[in-house]
C-alpha positions in Angstrom: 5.6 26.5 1.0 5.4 25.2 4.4 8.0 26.3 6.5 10.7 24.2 8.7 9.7 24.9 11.7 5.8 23.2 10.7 7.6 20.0 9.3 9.5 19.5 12.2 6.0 19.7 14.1 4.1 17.2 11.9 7.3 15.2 12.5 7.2 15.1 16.1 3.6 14.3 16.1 3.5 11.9 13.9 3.0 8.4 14.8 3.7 6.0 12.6 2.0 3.0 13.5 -1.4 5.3 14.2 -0.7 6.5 10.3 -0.5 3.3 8.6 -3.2 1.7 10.5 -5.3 3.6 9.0 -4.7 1.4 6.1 -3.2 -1.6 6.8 -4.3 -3.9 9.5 -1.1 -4.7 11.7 -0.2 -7.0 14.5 2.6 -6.4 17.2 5.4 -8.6 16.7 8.0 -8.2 19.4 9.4 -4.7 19.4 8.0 -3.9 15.5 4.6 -4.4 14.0 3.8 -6.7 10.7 1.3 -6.5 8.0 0.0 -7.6 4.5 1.9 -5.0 2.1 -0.4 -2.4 0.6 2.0 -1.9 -2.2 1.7 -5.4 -4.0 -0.4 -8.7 -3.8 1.3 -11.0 -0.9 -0.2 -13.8 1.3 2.3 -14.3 3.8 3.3 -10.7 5.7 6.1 -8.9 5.0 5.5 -5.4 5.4 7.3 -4.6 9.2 6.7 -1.1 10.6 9.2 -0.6 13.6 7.5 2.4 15.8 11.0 2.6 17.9 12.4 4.7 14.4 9.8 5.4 12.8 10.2 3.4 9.5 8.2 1.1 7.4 9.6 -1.4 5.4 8.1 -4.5 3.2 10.9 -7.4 3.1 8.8 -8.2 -0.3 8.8 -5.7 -3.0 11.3 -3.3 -1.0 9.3 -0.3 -0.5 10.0 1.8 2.7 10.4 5.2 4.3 8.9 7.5 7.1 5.5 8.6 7.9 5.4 11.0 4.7 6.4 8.8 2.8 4.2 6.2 3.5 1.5 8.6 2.5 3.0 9.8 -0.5 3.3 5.9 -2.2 -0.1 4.9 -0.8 -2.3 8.0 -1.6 -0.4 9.7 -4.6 0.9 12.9 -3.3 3.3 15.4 -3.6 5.5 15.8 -0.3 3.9 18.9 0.7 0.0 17.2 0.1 0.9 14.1 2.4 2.3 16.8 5.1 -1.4 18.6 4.9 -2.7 15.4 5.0 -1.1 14.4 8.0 -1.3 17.9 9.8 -4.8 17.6 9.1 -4.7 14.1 11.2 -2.8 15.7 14.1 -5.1 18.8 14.3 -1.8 21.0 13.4 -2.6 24.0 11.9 -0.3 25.1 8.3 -1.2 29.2 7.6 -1.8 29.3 3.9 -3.4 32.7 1.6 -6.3 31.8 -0.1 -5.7 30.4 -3.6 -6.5 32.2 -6.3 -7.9 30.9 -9.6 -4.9 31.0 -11.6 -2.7 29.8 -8.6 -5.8 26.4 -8.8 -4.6 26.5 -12.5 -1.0 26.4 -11.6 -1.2 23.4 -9.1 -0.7 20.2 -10.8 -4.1 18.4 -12.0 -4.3 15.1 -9.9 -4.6 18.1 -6.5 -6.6 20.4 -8.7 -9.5 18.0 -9.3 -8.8 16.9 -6.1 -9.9 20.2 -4.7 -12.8 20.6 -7.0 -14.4 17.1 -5.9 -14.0 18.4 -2.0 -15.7 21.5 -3.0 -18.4 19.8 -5.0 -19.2 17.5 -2.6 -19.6 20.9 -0.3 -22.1 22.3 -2.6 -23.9 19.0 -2.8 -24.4 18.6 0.7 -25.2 22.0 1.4 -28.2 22.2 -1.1 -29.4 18.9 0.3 -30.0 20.9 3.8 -30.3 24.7 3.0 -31.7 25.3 -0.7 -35.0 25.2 -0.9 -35.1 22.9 -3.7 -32.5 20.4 -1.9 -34.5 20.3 1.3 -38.2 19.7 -0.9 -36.8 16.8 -3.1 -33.8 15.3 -2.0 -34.0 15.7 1.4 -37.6 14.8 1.2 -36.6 11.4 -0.7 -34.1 10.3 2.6 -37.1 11.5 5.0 -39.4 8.7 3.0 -36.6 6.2 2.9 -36.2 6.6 6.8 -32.7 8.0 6.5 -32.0 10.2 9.7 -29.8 13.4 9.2 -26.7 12.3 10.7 -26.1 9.6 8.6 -26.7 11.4 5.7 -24.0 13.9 6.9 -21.6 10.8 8.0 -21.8 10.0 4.6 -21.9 13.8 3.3 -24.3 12.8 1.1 -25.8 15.8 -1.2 -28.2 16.8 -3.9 -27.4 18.3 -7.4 -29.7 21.2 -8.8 -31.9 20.1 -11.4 -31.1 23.2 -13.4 -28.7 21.5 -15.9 -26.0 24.0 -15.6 -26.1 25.4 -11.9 -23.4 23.4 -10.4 -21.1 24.2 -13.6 -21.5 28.0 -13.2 -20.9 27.7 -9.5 -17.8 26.1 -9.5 -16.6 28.6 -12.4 -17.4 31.4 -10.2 -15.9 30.3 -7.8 -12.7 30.0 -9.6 -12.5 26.2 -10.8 -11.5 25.6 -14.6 -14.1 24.5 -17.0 -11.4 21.9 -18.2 -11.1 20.6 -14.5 -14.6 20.4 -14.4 -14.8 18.1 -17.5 -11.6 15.9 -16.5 -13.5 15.2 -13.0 -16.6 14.1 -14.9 -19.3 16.6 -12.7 -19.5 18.6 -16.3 -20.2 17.6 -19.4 -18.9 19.7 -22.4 -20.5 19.8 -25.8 -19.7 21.6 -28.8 -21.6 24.7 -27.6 -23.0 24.3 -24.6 -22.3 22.7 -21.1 -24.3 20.7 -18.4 -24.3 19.1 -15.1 -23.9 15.3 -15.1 -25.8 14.8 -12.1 -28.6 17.4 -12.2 -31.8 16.3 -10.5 -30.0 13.7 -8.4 -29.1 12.9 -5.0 -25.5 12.3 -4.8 -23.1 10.0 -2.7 -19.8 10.6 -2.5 -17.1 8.6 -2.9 -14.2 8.7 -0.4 -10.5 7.4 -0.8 -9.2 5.3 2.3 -8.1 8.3 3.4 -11.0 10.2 3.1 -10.7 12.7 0.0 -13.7 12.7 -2.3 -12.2 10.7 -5.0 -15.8 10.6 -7.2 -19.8 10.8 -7.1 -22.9 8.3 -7.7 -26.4 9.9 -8.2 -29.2 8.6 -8.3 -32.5 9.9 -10.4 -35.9 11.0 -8.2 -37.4 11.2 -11.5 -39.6 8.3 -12.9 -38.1 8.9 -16.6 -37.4 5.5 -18.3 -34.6 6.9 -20.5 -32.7 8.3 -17.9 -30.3 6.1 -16.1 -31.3 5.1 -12.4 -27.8 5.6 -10.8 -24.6 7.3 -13.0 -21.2 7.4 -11.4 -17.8 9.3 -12.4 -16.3 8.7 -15.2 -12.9 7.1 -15.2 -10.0 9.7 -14.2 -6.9 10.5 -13.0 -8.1 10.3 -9.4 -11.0 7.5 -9.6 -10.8 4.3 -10.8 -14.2 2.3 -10.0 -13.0 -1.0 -10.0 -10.3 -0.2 -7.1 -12.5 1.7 -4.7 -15.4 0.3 -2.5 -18.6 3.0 -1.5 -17.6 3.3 2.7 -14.7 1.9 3.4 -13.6 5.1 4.7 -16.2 5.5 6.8 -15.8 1.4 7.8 -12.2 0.4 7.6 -11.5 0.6 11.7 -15.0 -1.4 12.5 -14.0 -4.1 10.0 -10.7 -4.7 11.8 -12.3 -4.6 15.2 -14.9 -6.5 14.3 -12.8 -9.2 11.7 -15.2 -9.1 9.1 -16.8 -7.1 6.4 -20.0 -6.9 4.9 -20.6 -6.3 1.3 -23.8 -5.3 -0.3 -24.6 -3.8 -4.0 -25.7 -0.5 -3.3 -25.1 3.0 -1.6 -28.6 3.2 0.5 -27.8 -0.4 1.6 -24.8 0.7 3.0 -26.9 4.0 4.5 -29.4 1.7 5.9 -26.9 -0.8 7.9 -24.8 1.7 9.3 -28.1 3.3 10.3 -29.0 -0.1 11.7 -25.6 -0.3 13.8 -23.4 -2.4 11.3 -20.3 0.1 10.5 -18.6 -3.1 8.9 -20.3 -2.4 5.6 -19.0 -1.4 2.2 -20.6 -1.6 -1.6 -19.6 -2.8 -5.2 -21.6 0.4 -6.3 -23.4 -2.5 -8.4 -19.9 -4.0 -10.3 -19.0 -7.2 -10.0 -16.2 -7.6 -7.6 -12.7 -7.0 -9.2 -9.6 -8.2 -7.7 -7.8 -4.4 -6.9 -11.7 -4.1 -4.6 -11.2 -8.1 -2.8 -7.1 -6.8 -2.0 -8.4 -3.4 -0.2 -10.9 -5.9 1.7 -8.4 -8.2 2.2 -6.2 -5.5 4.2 -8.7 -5.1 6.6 -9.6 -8.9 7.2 -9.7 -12.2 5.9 -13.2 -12.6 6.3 -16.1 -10.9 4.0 -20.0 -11.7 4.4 -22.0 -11.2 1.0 -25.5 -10.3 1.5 -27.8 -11.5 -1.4 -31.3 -10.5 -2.3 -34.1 -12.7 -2.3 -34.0 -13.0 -6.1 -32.5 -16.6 -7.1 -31.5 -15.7 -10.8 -29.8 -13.2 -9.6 -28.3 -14.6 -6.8 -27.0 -17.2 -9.5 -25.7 -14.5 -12.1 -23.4 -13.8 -8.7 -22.1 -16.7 -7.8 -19.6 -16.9 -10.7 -17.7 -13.9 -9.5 -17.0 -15.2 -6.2 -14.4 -17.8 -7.0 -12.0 -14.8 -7.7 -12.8 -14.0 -3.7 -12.0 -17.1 -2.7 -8.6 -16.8 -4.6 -7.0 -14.3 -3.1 -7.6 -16.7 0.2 -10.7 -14.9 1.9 -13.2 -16.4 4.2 -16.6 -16.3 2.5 -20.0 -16.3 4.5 -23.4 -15.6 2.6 -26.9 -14.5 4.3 -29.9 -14.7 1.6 -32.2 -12.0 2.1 -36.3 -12.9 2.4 -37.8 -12.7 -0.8 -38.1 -9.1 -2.6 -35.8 -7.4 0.3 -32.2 -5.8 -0.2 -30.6 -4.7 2.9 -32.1 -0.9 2.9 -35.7 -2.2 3.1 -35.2 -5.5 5.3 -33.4 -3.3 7.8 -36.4 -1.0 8.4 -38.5 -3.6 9.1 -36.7 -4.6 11.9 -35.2 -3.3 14.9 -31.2 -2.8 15.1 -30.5 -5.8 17.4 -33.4 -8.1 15.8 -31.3 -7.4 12.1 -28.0 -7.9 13.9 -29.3 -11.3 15.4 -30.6 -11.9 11.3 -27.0 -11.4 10.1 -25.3 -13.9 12.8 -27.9 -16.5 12.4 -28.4 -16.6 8.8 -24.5 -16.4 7.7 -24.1 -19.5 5.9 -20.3 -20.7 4.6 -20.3 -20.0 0.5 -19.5 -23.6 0.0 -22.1 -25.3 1.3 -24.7 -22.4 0.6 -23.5 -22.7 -3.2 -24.3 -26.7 -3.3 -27.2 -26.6 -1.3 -28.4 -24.0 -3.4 -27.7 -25.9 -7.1 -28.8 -29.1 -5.5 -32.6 -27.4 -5.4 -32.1 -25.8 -8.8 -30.8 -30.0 -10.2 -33.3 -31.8 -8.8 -33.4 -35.8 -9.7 -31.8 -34.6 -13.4 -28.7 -36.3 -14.2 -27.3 -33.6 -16.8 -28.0 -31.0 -14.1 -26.1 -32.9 -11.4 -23.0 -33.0 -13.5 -22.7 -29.6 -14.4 -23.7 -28.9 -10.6 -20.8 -31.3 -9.4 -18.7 -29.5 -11.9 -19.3 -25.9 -10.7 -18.9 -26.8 -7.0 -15.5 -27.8 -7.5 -14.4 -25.1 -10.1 -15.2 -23.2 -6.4 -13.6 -25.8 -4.1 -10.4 -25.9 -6.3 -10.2 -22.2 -6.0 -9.8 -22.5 -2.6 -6.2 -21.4 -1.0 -6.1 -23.3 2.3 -5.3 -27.5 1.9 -6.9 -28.1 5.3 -10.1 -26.3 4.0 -10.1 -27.6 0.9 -10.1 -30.8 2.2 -13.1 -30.4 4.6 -15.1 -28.8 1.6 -14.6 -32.2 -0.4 -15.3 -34.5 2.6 -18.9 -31.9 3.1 -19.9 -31.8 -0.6 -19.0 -36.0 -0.9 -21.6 -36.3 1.3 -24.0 -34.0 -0.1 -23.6 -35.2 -3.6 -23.3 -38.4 -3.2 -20.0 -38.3 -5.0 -16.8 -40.3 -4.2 -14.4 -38.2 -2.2 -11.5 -39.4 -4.0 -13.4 -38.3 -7.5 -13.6 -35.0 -6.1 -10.2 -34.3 -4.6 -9.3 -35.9 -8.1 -11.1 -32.6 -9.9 -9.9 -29.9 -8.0 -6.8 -30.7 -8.5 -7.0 -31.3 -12.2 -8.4 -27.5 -12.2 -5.1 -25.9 -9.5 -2.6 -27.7 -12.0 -4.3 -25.8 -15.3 -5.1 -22.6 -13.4 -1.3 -23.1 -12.2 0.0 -23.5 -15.8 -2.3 -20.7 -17.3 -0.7 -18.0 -14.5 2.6 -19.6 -15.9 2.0 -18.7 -19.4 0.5 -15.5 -18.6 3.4 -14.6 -16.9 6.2 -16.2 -19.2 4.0 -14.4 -22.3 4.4 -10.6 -20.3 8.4 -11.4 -19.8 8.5 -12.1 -23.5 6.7 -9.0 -24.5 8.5 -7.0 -22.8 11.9 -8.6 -24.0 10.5 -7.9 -27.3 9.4 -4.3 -27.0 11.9 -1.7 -29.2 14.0 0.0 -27.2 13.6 -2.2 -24.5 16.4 -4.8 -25.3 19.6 -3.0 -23.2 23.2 -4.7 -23.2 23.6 -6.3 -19.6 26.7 -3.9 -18.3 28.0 -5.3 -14.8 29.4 -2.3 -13.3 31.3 -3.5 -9.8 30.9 -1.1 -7.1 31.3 -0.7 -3.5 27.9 -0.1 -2.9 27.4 -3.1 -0.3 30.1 -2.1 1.4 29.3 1.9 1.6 25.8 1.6 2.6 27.4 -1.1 5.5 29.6 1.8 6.8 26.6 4.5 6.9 24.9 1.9 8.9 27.1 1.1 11.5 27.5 5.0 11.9 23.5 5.6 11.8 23.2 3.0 14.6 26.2 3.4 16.7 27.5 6.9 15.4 27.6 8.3 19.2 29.0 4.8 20.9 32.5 5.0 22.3 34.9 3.0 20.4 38.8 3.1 21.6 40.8 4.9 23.8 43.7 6.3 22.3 46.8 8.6 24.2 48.3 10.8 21.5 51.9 11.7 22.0 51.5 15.7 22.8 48.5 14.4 25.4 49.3 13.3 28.7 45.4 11.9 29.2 43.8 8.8 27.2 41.2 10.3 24.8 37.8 8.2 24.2 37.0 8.4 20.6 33.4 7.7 18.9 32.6 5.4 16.0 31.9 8.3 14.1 35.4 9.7 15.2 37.0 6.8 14.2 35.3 5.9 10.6 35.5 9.3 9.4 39.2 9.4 10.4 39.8 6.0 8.7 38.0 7.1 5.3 39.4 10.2 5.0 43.2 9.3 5.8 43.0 6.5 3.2 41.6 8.8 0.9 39.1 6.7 0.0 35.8 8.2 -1.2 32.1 6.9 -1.4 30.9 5.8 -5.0 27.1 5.7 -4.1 26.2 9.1 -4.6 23.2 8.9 -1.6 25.8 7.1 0.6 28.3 10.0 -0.1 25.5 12.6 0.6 25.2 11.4 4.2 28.7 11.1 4.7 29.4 14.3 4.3 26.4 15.7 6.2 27.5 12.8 9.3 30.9 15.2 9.2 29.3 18.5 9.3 27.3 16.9 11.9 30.8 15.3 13.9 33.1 18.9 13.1 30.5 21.0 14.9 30.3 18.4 18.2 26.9 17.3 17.7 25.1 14.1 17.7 24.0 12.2 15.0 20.4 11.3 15.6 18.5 8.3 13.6 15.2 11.0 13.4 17.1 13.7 11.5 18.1 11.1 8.2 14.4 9.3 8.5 12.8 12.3 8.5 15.1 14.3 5.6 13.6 16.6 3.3 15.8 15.1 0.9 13.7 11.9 0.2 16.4 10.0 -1.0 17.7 10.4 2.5 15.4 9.5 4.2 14.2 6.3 2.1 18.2 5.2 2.4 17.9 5.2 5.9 15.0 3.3 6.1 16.6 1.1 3.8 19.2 0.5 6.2 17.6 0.6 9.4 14.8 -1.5 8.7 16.1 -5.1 8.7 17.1 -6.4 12.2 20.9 -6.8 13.1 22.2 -10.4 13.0 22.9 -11.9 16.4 25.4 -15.0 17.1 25.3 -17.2 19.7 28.8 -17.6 22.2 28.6 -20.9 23.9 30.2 -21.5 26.8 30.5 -24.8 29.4 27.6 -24.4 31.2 25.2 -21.9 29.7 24.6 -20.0 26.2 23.9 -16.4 25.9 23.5 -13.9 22.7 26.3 -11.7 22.0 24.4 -8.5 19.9 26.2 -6.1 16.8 26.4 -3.7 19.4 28.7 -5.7 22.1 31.1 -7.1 18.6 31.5 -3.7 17.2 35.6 -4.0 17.7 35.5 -6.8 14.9 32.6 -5.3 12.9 34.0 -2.0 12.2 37.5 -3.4 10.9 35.9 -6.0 9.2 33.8 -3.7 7.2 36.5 -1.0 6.7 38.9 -3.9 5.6 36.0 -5.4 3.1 35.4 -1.7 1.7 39.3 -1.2 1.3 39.6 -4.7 -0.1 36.8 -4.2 -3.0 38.1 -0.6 -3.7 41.7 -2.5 -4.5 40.1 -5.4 -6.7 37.9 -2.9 -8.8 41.2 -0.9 -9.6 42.9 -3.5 -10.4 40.3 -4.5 -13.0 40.4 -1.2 -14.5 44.0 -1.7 -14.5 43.6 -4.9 -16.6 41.5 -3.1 -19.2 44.3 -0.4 -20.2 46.9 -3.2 -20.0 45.1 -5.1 -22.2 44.6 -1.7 -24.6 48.0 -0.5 -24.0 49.2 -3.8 -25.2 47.1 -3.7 -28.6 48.9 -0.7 -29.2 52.2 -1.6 -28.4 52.8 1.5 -25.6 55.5 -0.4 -23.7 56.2 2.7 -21.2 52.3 2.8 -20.5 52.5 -1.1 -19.9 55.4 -0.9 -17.3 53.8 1.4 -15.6 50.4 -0.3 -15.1 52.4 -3.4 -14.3 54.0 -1.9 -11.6 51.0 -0.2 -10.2 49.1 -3.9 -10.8 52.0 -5.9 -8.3 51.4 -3.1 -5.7 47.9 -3.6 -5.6 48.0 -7.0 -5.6 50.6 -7.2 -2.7 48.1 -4.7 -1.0 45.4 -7.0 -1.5 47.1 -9.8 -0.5 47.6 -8.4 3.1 44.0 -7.2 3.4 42.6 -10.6 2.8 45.0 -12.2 5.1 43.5 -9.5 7.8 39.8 -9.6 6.6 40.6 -13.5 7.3 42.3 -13.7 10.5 39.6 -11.3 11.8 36.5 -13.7 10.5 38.4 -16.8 12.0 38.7 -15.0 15.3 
C-alpha cells in the first residue's frame, strides 16, 4: 500500500502537461493545450489538456481524468502501478519490502510478467558485459558491427546464454513462476522438459512508450540454416507486435522536435542511426506496417521518412503497404539506399554529418518516387503502363488532403502523359468504393452486434435529473468559495455575506430535495462535510480523489469551457463571464432541478393512476389526483419563474 501522505506528494508534483507529453504531441491553445486523442482514431484534435486544473479531457470519445488516470487508460495499470510509474518520473521515492515469490504469485499477471520482462532484460544485459561468455560472443558481435557501448546500453540491449535452460533456472531461483515464464514467451515448456527461447542470441528489448520492457527480439550468431535469424515474443497479455514500434521510447521527444520520423526494418538499423546522430528513428521489427504502428507514429508527427534498401523487388513488395500510411493522412518521404546497403552498413561508411546530409538530399516525396520508379520498371509496354497508371492512383486516391491530391494528379499528368481530368476521374471512382466499403463494414458490425444473443435489451427511458445535478456540483466546484448575497437575519443586528456553497446547500436541503446520480450525491455530501467544518472547497482535492469516480466526474465537469454572452451597449461591447451572472445562474439552475424533480413525480403519479384505475381503487385515485393538481400548480409557477428569469 502506499500511504496518503506519498499520494499527496506525487500529486503535488505532478505535472500534467509534462506527463502526457510524453505521449501525445500537444500545442498551446490559449490557456489549455490540444492534441490528437491517444484513445481512438481522430483527425481533427479534440483531446484538451487544461494545466490550470490539472485535467485532460477528449471532446471526442469522452475520456478524461487527472494525471493518474491518464496513465492508467494509456498504459494499462492499476491505480497504485501508474502512481510508481509516475513517482518514478518525479524521482519520489515509495518504501516498499522486498517481494517475495508467493507475494510475485499473488500480484495480478499483466504486472507479474511485467516484472519478469524488467528483470530479464537485466539478466540479458548484464551477461552481455560481465559473463564471460556474453562479453566473447555477443559483445564481440557489436565490437565487429562497430556498435559502441553506450548505445548498446541506451538500448539495454543483452545476450541470452547458449545453455538452453540458464535463463529459465535463473529466473525460477530467483522467485519468478515457471507459468509466468511461459505466458511471457522467454520459456518454452514441453511435456518434460523446458528451454530458453532465445539461447545463443543477442537480444533487443522491446520498450512500451513509457518505457517498460513490453517483449524481446534475438537474433542468431550462429550460421545454422534451420534456426531462425531473428525470433521475437510471442503474442501476450502485455505485447502485441503489430501495435509497438522497436525505439520509439527511446525516439518519441526527437521525433516531435524534429517533425519527422524515420522508419527502417530492423533493430541494428535503428542501433546504427542513433549511433550516427538521428534519434528520430523507429523499426517495423521486419512487419509490414499495421495501422495501430502508423497511429502511434502519427501522435508524434504527421510526417514519416521510409528508408528502402537498394533491392528493387523488394522495394516493390513494399510499396503496396504504404497506401494504408497515406490514409491515415501522413506525409510520406522515401530515400533509396545505394545498392546492397541497409541503413546499419551505409551508416558506417560514412561520417555522422556526411549520412545526415544523405538523408536530407535524397528524401524524395512517395508520389513521385512511386511513378518514377514504375515508369523505369514499364518501359515503352502498353499493358505495363496501364497497370502502372492504375497503381499510381489506387495511391493518389488514398490520399486525405484535396489540395494535395490535386497537385499529385496535375505532377503524375505530366509524367504519364495522361489527361488530368482522366486521372482526377479515377481517384475518385476509388474514394467513392473505399467510402461505400467502410460503410458496409460498419453497417455489417452494427448488425452483428444487434444480432448477438443476449445482446437485444428493451430500450427503457428512465428520466432523471442527472443534467441538472451534475450542473449544481459544477457551479459549486467552480465558484463554491465566491460570495453570493448578503442577508440580515432577524436575531442579527449585522448583514451576513453568505457563499455559493452556503446558499446551494441551504436551498437543497430545505426543499428536501435529494441527488439521484449516485457520484453527484457522493460529492454533495463530502462539499457539506467540507462547508460544516469552515473549510474551503478546492478544485485539486475532487481531481485528484482516491475515489476514481470522483475524480473522472470532476473532470467531466470542469473540462469544457464556461459559455460566455456578449452585453451590448451604445457605444462599445464587452463579455459578461459565468462568473459575473452567477445571480441568474444559480436560480436558474436550482429552479430547472426543482422543475424536473416535479415533472418526473408527476409521471410516476400518472402510472399508479392509470393502475389504480384498472383496478377500480377510487380512494387511491382521489388521492393521486389531488397530489397531481398540486404538483401541477407547483409547476406551473416554476416555469413562469424559470421564464421570467431566461427573458431577463
Amino acid at each position: 500500500m502506499i500511504d496518503r501522505v506519498t499520494i499527496e506528494k506525487i500529486m503535488d508534483s505532478v505535472e500534467i502537461v509534462d506527463v502526457i507529453q510524453d505521449f501525445v504531441t500537444l500545442k498551446k491553445r490559449g490557456v489549455n493545450y490540444v492534441g490528437l486523442c491517444p484513445f481512438h482514431n481522430e483527425k481533427t484534435p479534440s483531446f484538451t489538456v487544461s494545466p490550470s486544473k490539472g485535467i485532460y479531457k477528449c471532446f471526442g470519445c469522452g475520456s478524461g481524468g487527472n494525471a493518474v488516470n491518464f496513465i492508467i487508460e494509456h498504459e494499462h495499470l492499476s491505480y497504485p502501478e501508474a502512481l510508481k510509474f509516475l513517482a518514478r518520473k518525479y524521482n519520489i521515492e515509495i518504501v516498499e519490502k522486498e517481494l517475495t515469490a508467493e507475494e510475485v504469485e499473488q500480484k495480478n499477471q499483466r504486472e507479474s510478467m511485467l516484472i519478469l520482462t524488467k528483470f530479464a532484460a537485466g539478466n540479458f544485459h548484464g551477461n552481455l558485459f560481465k559473463h564471460p561468455e556474453g562479453i566473447s560472443v555477443g559483445l564481440s558481435y557489436f565490437k565487429e558491427r562497430g556498435f559502441r557501448h553506450e548505445i548498446l546500453k541506451e538500448f539495454s540491449v543483452g545476450y541470452c546464454l547458449e545453455q538452453k535452460d540458464s535463463f529459465t533456472k535463473t529466473a525460477q531461483e530467483a522467485g519468478y513462476k515457471l507459468n509466468y515464464l511461459v505466458q511471457t514467451g522467454l520459456t518454452i515448456k514441453r511435456e518434460n522438459f523446458t528451454f530458453d527461447r532465445f539461447n545463443g542470441r543477442v537480444i533487443f528489448p522491446i520498450h512500451s512508450l513509457s518505457g517498460q520492457v513490453i517483449g524481446f527480439g534475438g537474433r542468431t550468431l550462429k550460421n545454422e540454416t534451420k534456426a531462425a535469424k531473428y525470433l521475437n515474443s510471442p503474442e501476450s497479455d502485455i505485447y502485441h507486435k503489430s501495435r509497438v514500434l522497436y525505439g520509439i521510447f527511446q525516439a518519441k521527444k526527437e521525433i516531435v522536435n524534429t517533425e519527422n520520423c524515420f522508419l527502417v526494418e530492423g533493430y541494428t538499423d535503428v542501433l546504427a542511426m542513433y549511433q550516427a546522430g538521428i534519434h528520430n528513428v523507429v523499426a517495423s521489427s521486419g512487419t509490414s506496417l499495421t495501422e495501430d504502428q502508423i497511429r502511434l507514429i502519427k501522435r508524434f508527427t504527421p510526417n514519416i521518412t521510409i528508408l528502402f534498401d537498394g533491392d528493387e523487388a523488394g522495394i516493390k513488395a513494399s510499396l503496396r503497404g504504404i497506401d494504408l500510411i497515406l490514409e491515415e493522412g501522413l506525409n510520406i518521404k522515401v530515400i533509396l539506399l545505394p545498392p546492397g546497403e541497409d541503413p546499419d552498413s551505409y551508416s558506417r561508411k560514412l561520417s555522422s554529418k556526411e549520412f545526415k546530409e544523405f538523408l536530407t538530399t535524397e528524401a524524395t516525396d512517395f508520389i513521385r518516387f512511386k511513378t518514377n520508379l514504375l515508369l523505369k520498371d514499364a518501359g515503352n509496354d502498353p499493358v505495363k503502363r496501364s497497370s502502372l497508371i492504375r497503381d499510381i492512383v489506387q495511391s493518389i486516391a488514398a490520399v486525405q488532403e484535396s489540395i494535395n491530391r490535386s497537385v499529385y494528379i496535375k505532377e503524375c499528368s505530366t509524367l504519364l502523359k495522361v489527361d488530368e481530368g482522366v486521372l482526377n476521374s479515377e481517384a475518385n471512382k476509388i474514394r467513392r468504393k473505399r467510402a461505400e466499403q467502410r460503410y458496409r463494414h460498419v453497417t455489417r458490425q452494427e448488425e452483428e452486434i444487434k444480432e448477438k444473443p443476449g445482446k437485444k435489451q428493451q430500450q427503457v427511458f428512465r428520466e432523471t435529473t442527472d443534467v441538472q445535478e451534475k450542473e449544481i456540483i459544477r457551479l459549486l466546484l467552480l465558484y463554491g468559495n465566491r460570495d453570493f448575497m448578503e442577508i440580515c437575519p432577524e436575531e442579527e443586528e449585522e448583514a451576513k455575506i453568505i457563499t455559493v456553497t452556503e446558499f446551494l446547500i441551504n436551498e437543497i436541503i430545505n426543499d428536501e430535495l435529494e441527488f439521484d446520480h449516485p457520484v453527484c450525491r457522493q460529492i454533495f455530501e463530502e462539499i457539506q462535510y467540507i462547508e460544516n467544518n469552515e473549510q474551503k472547497i478546492e478544485e485539486k482535492y475532487f481531481i485528484n480523489h482516491q475515489d476514481q469516480t470522483i475524480s473522472d466526474m470532476t473532470a467531466e465537469l470542469l473540462s469544457p469551457a464556461p459559455e460566455i454572452s456578449k452585453i451590448w451597449s451604445k457605444h462599445e461591447s464587452y463579455i459578461e463571464t459565468e462568473e459575473m451572472k452567477l445571480k441568474e445562474v444559480i436560480p436558474e439552475i436550482l429552479i430547472a432541478f426543482k422543475n424536473k424533480k416535479i415533472m418526473i413525480t408527476i409521471k410516476k403519479i400518472q402510472e399508479e393512476l392509470r393502475k389504480a384505475q384498472e383496478q377500480n381503487n377510487v380512494e387511491e385515485i382521489e388521492n393521486l389526483q389531488t397530489r397531481r393538481i398540486l404538483l401541477n400548480d407547483l409547476k406551473k409557477q416554476l416555469s413562469k419563474d424559470l421564464g421570467e428569469r431566461i427573458i431577463q
